[in-house]
C-alpha positions as CSV (number, residue, x, y, z in Angstrom):
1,X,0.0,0.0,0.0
2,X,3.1,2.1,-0.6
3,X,1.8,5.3,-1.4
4,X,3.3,6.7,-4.9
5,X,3.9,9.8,-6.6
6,X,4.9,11.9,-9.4
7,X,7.4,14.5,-8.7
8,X,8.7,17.0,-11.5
9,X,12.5,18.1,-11.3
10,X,12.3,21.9,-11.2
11,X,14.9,24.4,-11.0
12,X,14.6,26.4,-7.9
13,X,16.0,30.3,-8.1
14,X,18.1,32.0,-5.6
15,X,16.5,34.6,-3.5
16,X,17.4,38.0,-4.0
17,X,21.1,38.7,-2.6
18,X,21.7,39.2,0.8
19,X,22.5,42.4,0.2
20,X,19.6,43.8,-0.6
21,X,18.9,42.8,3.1
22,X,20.0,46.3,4.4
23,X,16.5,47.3,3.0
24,X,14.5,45.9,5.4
25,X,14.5,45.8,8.9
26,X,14.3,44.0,11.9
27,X,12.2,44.2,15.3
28,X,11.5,41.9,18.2
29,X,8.8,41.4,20.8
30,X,11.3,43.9,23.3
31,X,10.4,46.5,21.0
32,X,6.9,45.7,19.0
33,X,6.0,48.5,16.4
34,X,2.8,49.9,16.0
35,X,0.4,49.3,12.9
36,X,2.6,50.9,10.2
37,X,0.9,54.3,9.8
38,X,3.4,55.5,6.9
39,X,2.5,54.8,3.7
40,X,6.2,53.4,3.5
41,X,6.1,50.4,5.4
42,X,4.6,47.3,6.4
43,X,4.6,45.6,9.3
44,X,5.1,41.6,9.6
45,X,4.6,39.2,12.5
46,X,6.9,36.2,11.9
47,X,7.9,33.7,13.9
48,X,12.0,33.2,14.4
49,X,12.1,29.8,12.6
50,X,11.0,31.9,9.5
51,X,12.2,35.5,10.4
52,X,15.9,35.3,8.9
53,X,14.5,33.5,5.4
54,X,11.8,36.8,5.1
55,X,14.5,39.5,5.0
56,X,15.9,38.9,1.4
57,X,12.4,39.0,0.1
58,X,11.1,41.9,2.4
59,X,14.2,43.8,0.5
60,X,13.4,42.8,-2.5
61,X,9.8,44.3,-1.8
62,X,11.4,47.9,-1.1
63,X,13.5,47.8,-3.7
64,X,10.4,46.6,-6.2
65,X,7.9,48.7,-4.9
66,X,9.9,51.6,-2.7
67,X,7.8,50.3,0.7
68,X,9.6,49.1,3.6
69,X,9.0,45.9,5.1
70,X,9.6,45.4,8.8
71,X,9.6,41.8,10.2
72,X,9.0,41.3,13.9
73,X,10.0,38.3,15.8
74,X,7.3,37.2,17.8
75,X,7.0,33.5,19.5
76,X,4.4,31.4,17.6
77,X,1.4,30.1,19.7
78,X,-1.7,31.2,21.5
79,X,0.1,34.6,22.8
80,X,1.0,35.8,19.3
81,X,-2.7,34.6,18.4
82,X,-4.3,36.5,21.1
83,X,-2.5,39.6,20.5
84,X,-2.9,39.8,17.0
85,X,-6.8,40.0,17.8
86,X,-6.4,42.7,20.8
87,X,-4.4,45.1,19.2
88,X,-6.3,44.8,15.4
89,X,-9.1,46.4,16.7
90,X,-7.0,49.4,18.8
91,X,-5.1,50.6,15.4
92,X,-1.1,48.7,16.8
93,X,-1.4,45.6,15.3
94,X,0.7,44.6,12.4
95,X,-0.3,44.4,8.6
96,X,0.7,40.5,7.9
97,X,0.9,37.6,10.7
98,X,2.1,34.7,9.7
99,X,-0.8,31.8,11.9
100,X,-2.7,28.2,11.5
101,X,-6.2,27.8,9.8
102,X,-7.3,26.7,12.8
103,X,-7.2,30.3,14.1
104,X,-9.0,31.5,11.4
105,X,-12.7,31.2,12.7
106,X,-11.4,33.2,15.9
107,X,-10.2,35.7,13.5
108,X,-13.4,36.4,11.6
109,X,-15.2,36.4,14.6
110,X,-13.3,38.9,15.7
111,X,-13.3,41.0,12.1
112,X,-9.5,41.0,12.5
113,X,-8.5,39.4,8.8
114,X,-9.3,40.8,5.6
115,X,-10.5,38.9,2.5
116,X,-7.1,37.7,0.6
117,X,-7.6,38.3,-3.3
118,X,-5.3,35.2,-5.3
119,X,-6.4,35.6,-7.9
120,X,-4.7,33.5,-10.4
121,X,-2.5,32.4,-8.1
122,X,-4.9,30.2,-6.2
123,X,-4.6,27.5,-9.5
124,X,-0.8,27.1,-7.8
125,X,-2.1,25.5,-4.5
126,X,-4.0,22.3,-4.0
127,X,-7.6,22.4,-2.7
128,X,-7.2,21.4,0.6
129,X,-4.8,24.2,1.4
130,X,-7.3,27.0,0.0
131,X,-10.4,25.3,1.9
132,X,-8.0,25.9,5.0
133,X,-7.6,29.0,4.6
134,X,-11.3,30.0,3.7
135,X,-14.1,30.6,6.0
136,X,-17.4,30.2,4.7
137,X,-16.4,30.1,1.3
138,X,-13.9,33.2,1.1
139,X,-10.6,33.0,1.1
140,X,-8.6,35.2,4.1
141,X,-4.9,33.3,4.1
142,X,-2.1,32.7,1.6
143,X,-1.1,29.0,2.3
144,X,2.9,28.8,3.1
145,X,2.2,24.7,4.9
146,X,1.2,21.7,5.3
147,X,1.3,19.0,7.2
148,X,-0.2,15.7,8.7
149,X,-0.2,12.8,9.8
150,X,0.5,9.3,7.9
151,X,1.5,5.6,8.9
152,X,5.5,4.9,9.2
153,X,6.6,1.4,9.0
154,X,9.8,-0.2,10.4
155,X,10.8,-1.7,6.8
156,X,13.5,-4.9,9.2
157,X,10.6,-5.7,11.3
158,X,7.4,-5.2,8.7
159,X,7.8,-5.9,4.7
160,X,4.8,-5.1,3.9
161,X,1.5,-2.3,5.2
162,X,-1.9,-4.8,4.9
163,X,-4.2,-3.5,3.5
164,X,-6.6,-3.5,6.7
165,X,-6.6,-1.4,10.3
166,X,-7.1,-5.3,11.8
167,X,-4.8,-7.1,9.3
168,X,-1.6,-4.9,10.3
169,X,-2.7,-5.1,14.3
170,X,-2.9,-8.6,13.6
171,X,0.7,-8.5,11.9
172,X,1.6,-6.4,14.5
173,X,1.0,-8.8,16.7
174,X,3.0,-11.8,15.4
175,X,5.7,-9.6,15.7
176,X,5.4,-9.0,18.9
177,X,4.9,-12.5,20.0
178,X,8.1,-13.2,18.0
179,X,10.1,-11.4,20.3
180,X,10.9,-9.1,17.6
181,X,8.9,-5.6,19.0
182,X,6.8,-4.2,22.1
183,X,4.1,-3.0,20.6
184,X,1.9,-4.2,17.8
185,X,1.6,-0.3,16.8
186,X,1.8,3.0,18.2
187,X,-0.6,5.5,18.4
188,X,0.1,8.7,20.4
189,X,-2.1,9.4,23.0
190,X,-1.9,10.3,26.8
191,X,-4.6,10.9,29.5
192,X,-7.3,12.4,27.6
193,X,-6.8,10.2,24.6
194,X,-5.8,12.5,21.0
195,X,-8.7,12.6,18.6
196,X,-6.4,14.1,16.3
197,X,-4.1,10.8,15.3
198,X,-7.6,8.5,15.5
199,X,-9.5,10.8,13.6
200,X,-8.6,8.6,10.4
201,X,-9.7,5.4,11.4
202,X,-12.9,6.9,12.8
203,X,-13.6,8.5,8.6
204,X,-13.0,5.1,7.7
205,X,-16.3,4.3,9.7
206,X,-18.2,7.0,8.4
207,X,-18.3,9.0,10.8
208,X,-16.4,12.6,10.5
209,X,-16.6,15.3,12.8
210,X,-19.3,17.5,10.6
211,X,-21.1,17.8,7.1
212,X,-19.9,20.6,4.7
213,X,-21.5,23.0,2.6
214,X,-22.0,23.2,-1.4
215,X,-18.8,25.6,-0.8
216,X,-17.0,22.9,0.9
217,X,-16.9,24.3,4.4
218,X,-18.0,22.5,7.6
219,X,-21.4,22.9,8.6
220,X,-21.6,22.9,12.7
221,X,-25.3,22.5,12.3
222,X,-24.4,19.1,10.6
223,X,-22.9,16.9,13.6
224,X,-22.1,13.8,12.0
225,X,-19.8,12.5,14.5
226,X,-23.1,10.9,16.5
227,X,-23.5,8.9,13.2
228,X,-24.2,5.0,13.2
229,X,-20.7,4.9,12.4
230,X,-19.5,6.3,15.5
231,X,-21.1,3.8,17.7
232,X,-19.5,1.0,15.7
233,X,-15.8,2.7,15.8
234,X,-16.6,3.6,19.9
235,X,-17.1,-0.1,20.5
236,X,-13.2,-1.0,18.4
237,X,-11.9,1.7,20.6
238,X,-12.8,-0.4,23.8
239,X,-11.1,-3.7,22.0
240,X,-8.0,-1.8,21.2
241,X,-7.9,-0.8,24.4
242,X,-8.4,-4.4,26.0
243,X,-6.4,-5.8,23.2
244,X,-3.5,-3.0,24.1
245,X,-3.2,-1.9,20.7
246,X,-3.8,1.8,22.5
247,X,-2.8,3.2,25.6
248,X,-3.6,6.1,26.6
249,X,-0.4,5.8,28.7
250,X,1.6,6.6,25.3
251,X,2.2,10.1,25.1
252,X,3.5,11.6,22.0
253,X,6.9,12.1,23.4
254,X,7.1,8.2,24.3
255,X,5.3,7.5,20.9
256,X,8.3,8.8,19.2
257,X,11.0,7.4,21.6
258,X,9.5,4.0,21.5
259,X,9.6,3.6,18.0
260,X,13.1,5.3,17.5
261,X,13.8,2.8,19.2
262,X,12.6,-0.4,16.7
263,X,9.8,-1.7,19.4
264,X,7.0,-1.3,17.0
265,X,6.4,-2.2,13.5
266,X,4.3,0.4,12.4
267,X,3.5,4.1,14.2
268,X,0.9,6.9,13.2
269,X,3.2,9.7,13.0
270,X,3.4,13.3,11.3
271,X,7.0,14.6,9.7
272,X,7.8,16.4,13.4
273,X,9.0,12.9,14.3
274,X,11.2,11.9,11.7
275,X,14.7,14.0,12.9
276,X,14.4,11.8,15.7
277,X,13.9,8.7,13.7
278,X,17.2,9.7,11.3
279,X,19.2,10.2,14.2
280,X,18.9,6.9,15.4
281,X,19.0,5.4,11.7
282,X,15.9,3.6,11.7
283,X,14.8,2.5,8.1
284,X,11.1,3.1,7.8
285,X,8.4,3.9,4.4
286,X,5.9,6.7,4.7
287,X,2.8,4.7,3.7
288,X,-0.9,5.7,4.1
289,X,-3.3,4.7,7.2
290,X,-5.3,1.5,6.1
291,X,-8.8,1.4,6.9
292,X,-10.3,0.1,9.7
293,X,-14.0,0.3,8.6
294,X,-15.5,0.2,4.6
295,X,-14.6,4.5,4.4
296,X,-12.3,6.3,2.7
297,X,-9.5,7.7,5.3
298,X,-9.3,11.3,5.5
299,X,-6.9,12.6,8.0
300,X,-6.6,16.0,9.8
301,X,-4.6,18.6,7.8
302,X,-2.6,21.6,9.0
303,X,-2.2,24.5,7.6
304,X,0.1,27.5,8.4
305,X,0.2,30.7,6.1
306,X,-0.2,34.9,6.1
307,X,-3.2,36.5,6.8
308,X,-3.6,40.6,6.0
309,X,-5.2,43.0,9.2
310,X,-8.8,43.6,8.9
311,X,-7.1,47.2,9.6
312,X,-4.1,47.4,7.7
313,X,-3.5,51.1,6.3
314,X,-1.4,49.5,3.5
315,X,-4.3,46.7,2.1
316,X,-3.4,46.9,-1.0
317,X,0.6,46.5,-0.6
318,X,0.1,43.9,2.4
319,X,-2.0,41.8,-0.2
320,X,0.6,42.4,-2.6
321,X,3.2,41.6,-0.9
322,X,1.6,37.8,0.4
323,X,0.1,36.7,-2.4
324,X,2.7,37.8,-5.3
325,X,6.0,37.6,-2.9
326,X,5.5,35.0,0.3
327,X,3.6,33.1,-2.3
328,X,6.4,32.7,-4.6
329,X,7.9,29.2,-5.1
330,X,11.2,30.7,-3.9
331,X,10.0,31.9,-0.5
332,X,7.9,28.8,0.1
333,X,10.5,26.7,-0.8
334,X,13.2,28.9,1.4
335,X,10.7,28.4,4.5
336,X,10.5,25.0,4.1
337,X,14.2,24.5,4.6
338,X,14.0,26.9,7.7
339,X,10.8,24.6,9.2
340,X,11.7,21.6,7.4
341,X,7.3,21.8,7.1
342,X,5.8,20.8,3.5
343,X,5.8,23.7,1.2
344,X,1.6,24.2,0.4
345,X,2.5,26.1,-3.2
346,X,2.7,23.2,-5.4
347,X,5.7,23.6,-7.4
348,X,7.5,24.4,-4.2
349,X,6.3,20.9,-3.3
350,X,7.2,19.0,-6.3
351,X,10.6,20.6,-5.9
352,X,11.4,19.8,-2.3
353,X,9.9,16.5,-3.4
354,X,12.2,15.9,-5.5
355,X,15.3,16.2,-2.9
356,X,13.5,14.6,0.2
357,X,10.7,11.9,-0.8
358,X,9.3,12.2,2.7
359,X,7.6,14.9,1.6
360,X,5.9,13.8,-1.4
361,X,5.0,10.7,1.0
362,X,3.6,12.6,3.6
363,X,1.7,15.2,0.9
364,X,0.4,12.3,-0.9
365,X,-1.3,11.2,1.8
366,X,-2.6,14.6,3.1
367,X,-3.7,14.9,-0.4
368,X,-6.9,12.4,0.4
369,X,-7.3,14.4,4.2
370,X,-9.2,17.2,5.6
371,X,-8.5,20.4,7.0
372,X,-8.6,20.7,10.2
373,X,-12.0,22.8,11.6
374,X,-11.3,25.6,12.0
375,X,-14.7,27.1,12.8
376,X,-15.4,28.6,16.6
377,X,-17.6,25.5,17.5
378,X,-14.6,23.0,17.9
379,X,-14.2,24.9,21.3
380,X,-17.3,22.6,21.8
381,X,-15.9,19.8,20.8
382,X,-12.1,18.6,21.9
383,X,-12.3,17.9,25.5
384,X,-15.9,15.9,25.2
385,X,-14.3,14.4,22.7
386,X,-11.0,13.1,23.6
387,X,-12.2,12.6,27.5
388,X,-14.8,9.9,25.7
389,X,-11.9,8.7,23.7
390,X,-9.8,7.9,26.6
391,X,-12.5,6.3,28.8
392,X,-13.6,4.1,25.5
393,X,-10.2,2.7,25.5
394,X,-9.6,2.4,29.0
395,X,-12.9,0.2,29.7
396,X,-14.3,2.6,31.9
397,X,-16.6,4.3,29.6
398,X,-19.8,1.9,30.2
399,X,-21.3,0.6,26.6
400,X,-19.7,2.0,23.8
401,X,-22.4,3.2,22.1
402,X,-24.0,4.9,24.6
403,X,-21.0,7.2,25.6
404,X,-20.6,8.1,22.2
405,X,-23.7,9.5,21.7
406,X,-24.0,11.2,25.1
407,X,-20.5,12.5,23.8
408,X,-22.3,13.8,20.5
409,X,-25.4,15.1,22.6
410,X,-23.1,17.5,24.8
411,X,-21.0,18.3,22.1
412,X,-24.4,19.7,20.1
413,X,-25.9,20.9,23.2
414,X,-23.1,23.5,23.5
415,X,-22.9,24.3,20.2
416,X,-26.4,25.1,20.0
417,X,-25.6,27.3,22.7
């Protein structure tokens, strides 16, 4: 079930000299700029695993179009999120900010983003990065990202992927029983269970989280997750769990160290985990996640890109500069070696690709995924969610299909408000 794919050998350009670099300038979070009032400038929030790669092109965008680009470092997470929608709204918040989908629904919400034009260059990404970055059909973010997750086999201890969820536990098994391993497979978890590495095999049993719209976003008013298909897939989480094929012992961290390690045959993992696998020179094949049930498996997909203030003074230059300079194949391809994250532009892809065929393995399964919701009802949904999850699989949960669909009944009470 070795995933395949076709990869075209494209020359990649040099960015602009580094000494152009001059041009544009530098800020951090000791000293955060205001909303850039001048007509001159623009103001970018960055984080610092992409800061140093944006400077060449910020010159090049001053010495294009005479306005000054200045990049501010700012740690990537929930702080940088939150600010970005506290200051929008007070006039000191900066023009670009580079974020995930998922925080796009807070950002509508909030009227912080403004609607990102493409244009033609939206042919140059693939569908599931612009339905990421879109909200109710319009599109507010320039994909720069992706990633997700996909299954890695342990090529000395497993020839072969089967071709079912229960056919590789089962071959999971026999190794295990041979001596040769610890674990049939590992799935990261911990104490409240992770929705987000099961959410395949629960597709498979027809069952996603919500419906979508003609316009292809999710639908909160459509819970599907309370489906006939969940009750089946609640009652294999509680055999997994007897059968130990989870654990909600197994935290990410030990996930990875486990299987660095050569004590499983196969792992559900997403390209974070694979420095650690190199360094300890374990030979593995990027494959995707079998079924469990008679669905198609649609992972989770992540998205990171730029989105443009709702309140920029410089809309026009600020959408410029994303769409016809950050979404260039040489910038996308220049922060993909800084966050060693999929490019989203296609070309970029196909090129990195080309010189790493983990990524083409891990794209060509995200290809077939979803993106992650990214709508303001999920707050409804991950703790119900994963604390069902974890009970399922530790046996404590009573019958299966009953806690799923008290799980799906609190989960629409609270979206209904």
């Amino acid at each position: 079930m070795k995933v395949t794919r076709t990869v075209a050998a494209l020359a990649t350009t040099a960015l602009v000299a580094t000494a152009l670099a001059g041009c544009s300038t530098a800020a951090s979070d000791d000293n955060p700029p205001t909303s850039s009032a001048a007509a001159g400038e623009l103001t970018v929030w960055v984080d610092a695993n992409r800061s140093a790669e944006l400077q060449e092109i910020a010159a090049k965008f001053k010495a294009d179009k005479g306005i000054s680009v200045k990049l501010v470092q700012k740690e990537y997470g929930d702080v940088m999120k939150e600010d970005f929608v506290k200051q929008v709204p007070t006039g000191k918040g900066p023009d670009v900010i580079i974020g995930g989908h998922d925080w796009l629904g807070l950002f509508v919400q909030n009227g912080v983003v403004a609607r990102l034009e493409l244009g033609d260059a939206a042919a140059g990404f693939p569908d599931v990065a612009l339905r990421a970055m879109s909200y109710e059909g319009v599109t507010y973010g320039l994909p720069v990202s992706l990633e997700n997750i996909a299954l890695l086999r342990n090529t000395e201890l497993a020839d072969k992927t089967p071709a079912t969820w229960d056919e590789l536990v089962e071959a999971g098994q026999a190794v295990v029983e041979d001596g040769k391993a610890e674990y049939p497979v590992l799935v990261p978890s911990g104490p409240e269970s992770d929705p987000y590495h099961l959410y395949p095999l629960q597709t498979s049993y027809g069952a996603p989280l919500f419906g979508t719209n003609d316009d292809g976003s999710y639908n909160p008013d459509d819970l599907l997750i309370g489906s006939e298909g969940g009750d089946t897939f609640a009652a294999k989480l509680v055999e997994w769990g007897k059968a130990g094929v989870l654990n909600t012992n197994i935290t990410g961290d030990i996930a990875r160290d486990e299987f660095a390690a050569g004590k499983a045959p196969f792992m559900l993992s997403g390209p974070w985990n694979l420095p650690a696998f190199n360094d300890a020179g374990l030979k593995y094949e990027i494959e995707a996640i079998p079924p469990a049930g008679d669905q198609p498996v649609t992972p989770f997909v992540g998205v990171q890109g730029f989105f443009v203030s709702a309140k920029s003074e410089n809309a026009i230059a600020a959408n410029e500069f994303v769409v016809k300079y950050l979404g260039s194949e040489e910038v996308q391809l220049a922060l993909y070696e800084a966050g060693g994250r999929p490019p989203a532009l296609t070309s970029a892809f196909e090129a990195a690709s080309a010189k790493d065929s983990t990524i083409g393995d891990f794209g060509a399964v995200g290809l077939s995924g979803v993106p992650m919701p990214s709508i303001p009802e999920m707050g409804a949904v991950w703790n119900y969610w994963g604390a069902t999850e974890a009970a399922l699989v530790n046996g404590t949960a009573g019958e299966p299909a009953a806690a799923w669909q008290d799980m799906a009944g609190k989960i629409q009470a609270d979206i209904a408000g």
